[in-house]
C-alpha positions, 0 to 999 in steps of 0.5 A, a space after each residue: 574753119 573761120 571762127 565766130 567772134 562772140 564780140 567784137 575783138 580787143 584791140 592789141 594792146 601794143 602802141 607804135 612806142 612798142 615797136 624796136 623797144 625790145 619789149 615782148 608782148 605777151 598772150 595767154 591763149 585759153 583752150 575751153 569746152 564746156 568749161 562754163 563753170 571753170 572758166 572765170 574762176 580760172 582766168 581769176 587765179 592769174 596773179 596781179 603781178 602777172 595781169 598787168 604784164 599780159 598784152 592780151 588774153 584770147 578766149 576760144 571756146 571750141 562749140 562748147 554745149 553750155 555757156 562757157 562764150 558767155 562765161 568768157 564775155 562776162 569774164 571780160 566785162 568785168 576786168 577791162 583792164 586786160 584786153 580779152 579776144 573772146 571766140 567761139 567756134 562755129 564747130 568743134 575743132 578739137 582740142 589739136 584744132 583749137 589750138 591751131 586756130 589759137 596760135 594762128 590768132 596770136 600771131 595775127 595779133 602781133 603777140 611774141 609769146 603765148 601761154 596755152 592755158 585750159 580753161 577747167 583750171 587743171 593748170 596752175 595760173 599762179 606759176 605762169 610767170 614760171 613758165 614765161 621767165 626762160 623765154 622772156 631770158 631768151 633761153 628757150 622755144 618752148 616752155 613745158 610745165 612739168 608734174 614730174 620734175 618734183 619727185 611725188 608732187 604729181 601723186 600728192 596733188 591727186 593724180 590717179 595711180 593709173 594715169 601717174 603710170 601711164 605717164 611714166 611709161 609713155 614718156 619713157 618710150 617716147 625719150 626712147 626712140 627720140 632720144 630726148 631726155 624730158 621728164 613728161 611728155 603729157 603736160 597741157 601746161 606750155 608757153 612758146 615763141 610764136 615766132 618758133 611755132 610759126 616755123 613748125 607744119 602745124 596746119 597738118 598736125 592732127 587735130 585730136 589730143 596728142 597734138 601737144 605730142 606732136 608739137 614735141 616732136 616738130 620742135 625736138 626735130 627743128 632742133 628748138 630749146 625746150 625747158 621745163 619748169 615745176 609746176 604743181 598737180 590739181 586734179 578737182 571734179 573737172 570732166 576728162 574728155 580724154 580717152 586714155 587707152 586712145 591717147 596712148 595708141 595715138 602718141 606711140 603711134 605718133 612717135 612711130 609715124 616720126 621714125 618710120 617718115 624719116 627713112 621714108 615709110 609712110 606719108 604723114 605731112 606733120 613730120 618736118 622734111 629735111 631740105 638736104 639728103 642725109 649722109 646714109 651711115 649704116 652698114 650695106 647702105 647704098 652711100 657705104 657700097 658706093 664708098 666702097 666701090 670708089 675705094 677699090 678704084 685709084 684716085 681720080 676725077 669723079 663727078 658726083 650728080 645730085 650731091 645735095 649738101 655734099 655728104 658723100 662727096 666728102 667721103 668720097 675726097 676722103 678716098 683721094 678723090 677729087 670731086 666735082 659736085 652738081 645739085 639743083 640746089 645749094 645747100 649752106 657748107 656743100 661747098 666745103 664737102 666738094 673741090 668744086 660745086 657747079 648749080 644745075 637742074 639736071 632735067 637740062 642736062 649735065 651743066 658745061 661747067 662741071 667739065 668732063 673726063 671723070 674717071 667716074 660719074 656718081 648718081 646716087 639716087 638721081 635717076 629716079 628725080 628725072 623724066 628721061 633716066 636714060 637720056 641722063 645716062 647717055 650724058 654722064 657717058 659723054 663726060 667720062 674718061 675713055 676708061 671711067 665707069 658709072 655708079 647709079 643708086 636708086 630705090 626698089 620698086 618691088 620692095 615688100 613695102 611698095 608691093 604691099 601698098 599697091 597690093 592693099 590699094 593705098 599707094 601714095 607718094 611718101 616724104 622720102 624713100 621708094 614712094 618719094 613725092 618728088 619721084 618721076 620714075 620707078 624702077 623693078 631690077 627689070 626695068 633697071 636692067 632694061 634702062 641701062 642697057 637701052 643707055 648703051 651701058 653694060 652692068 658691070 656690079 649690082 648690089 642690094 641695100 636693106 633698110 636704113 633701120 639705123 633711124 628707126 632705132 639711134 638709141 637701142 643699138 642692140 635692136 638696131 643691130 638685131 633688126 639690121 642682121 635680120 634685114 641682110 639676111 631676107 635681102 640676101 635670100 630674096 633681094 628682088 622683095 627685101 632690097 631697099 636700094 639698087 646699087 649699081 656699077 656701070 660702063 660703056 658698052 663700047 669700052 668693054 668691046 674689041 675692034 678688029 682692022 684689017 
């Protein structure tokens, strides 16, 4: 949405001497809807101290119904001394939406930190120097004004009893399953590095009020530096546009969206893709049976394909293995997880440079990455030794999960997991099957996975545990339904055969 420029725009308050001092230039960005009778006392409570540090001031008046864009202009007029970017938009873009458009904003105008301020006043403009001081240190990402880091003080400036609750419980369940330790969650009261936002998928964050809880996530994923600081509670006669019983539906379910992408259940683009497969830890995981296969096996020469930044590589040296890995990509430390990495697409082909007579070959959810599995296949027979085998993993296409998907009529790819955007192939057991033996392979061991449920639950173990021993038991009793991983032991058809002379 290209916003409409209510005047024309300040200009950025930064000179070429700014350039290499060191210096950061600083934003507060205003969020505002209807905010005509808020906005200019507000924007009245920042400090002196504190205006004359700020670069620039950016005003988005989100398609407010009053006059808060003339709100703002006047506002500007009267106080010069600050330059102020006033923007209405053309159509409401909601509070997530406004913001987005905010921080786009201050990045095109150079700005190093921004401080989201809402124009009805429920935030303190007298404590943002509060909010900036641990970024200004170099010390945080992101700054989050909290309510509750002072016992009381919440209620004491006039919080509801009910939202106070409420605040309670849902932060309690989103440190939960996030495992962070935050003492709010619901706080509109921030400051961040607009550099530290530009790394995050805001663009597809939603647009709605738990946008703020959304941020959280991205930024306790990227593994960015939050702080929090006091800051007091005001509650006046401004008008709430929030709808609570939603809002705490949407933020449960967005912490739930979180949880469920990263085993790869579901298609929600706001949560951050991992560039590297993770090692899979928990107990029956296709990485556990494969170690378990290599470890009944003597040490020997093994081949591992698609190895990503090297994980099971290492698990597998850790058995005496001696491990030549093969990735499209190279992944920063794989070098140090294998004896030896050769760079490679297997769309190609196995690349000449790994080498050949492996005792075994290793394609732990590989074959479904490529047009031709069994062309593949073939490949990693002519690389192995005259007695070596063959372990392919690969997700189930039959899983309840991918049956109820195209069942209900909503199939679509997935970040990870069965439906995994990057997939070319999807295998049933019977196709499976099929496709080995079409390879000249004999299916030697097939073992099933259940669901990586250790993601879902890092910080309850006993509903991990609970949930894991319900899950082996369906994939047990219908692991055609309730498998989540194929996992394969293969060799030659012709290394199982006889030949008689004479």
């Amino acid at each position: 949405m290209v916003p409409e420029f209510a005047d024309s725009p300040a200009e950025p308050a930064a000179t070429p001497d700014d350039a290499g001092t060191g210096r950061l230039r600083i934003g507060v960005l205003v969020v505002a809807y209807n905010a005509e009778s808020t906005l200019q006392a507000t924007l009245d409570r920042i400090p002196p101290d504190m205006r004359s540090r700020i670069d620039e001031i950016l005003i988005c008046d989100d398609a407010s119904s009053d006059r808060t864009v003339d709100a703002g202009l006047a506002w500007r007029q009267a106080n010069g001394a600050i330059p102020t970017t006033v923007v209405r938009h053309v159509s409401n873009l909601g509070y997530g939406g406004n913001q987005k458009a905010g921080y786009r904003l201050a990045a095109e105008r150079g700005l190093d930190l921004v401080v989201l301020l809402h124009g009805d006043g429920q935030y303190a403009p007298e404590v943002m120097a509060d909010l900036l001081a641990p970024l200004e240190r170099g010390e945080a990402d992101a700054v989050f004004g909290s309510r509750m880091l002072q016992a009381g003080s919440a209620r004491a400036g006039g919080m509801p009893l009910y939202k106070y609750l409420g605040n309670r419980v849902l932060t309690s369940v989103e440190n939960r399953l996030l495992n962070s330790t935050l003492s709010e969650f619901h706080s509109g009261y921030r400051a961040y590095r607009v550099a530290a936002l530009a790394e995050l998928p805001l663009e597809f964050n939603t647009d709605d009020f738990d946008f703020d809880t959304q941020i959280i996530i991205q930024l306790l994923d990227a593994g960015k530096r939050i702080v929090e600081v006091p800051i007091p509670t005001y509650y006046g006669d401004e008008i709430c546009y929030v709808d609570g019983l939603k809002y705490a539906r949407d933020v449960v379910r967005d912490v739930l969206q979180y949880r469920l992408t990263k085993v790869g259940i579901g298609t929600h683009r706001w949560v951050p893709a991992d560039p590297e497969y993770a090692a899979k830890e928990g107990e029956g995981s296709s990485h556990t049976v494969i170690t378990g296969m290599l470890a009944a096996l003597p040490p020997g020469r093994v081949l591992d394909l698609g190895c990503s930044g090297g994980r099971l590589s290492e698990r597998i040296r850790q058995l005496g293995h001696k491990v030549v890995g093969v990735d499209g990509m190279e992944i920063p430390g794989v070098r140090d997880r294998v004896d030896d990495f050769v760079l490679g697409d297997l769309e190609d082909g196995i690349p000449e440079a790994a080498g050949g007579d492996f005792d075994v070959v290793i394609a732990a959810d590989v074959i479904e990455h490529v047009r031709y599995p069994e062309k593949l296949l073939r490949q990693m027979v002519e690389v192995l030794a005259p007695t070596g085998q063959i372990v392919i993993s690969t997700p189930n296409f039959g899983h309840w999960y991918s049956r109820g998907r195209v069942a209900a009529g909503a199939f679509d790819y997935d970040r990870r997991g069965i439906l995994d955007e990057t997939h070319l192939r999807f295998f049933s057991r019977k196709s499976l099957r099929r496709t080995i033996s079409a390879a000249g392979l004999d299916l030697l061991q097939l073992e099933y996975t259940g669901l990586p449920l250790e993601v879902l639950a890092r910080t309850d173990r006993w509903t991990s545990r609970a949930a894991g021993a319900l899950d082996r038991r369906l994939v047990r009793l219908r692991p055609t339904v309730f498998g989540y991983q194929f996992v394969a032991r293969l060799r030659p058809h012709h290394a199982g055969s006889v030949t008689h002379h004479g």
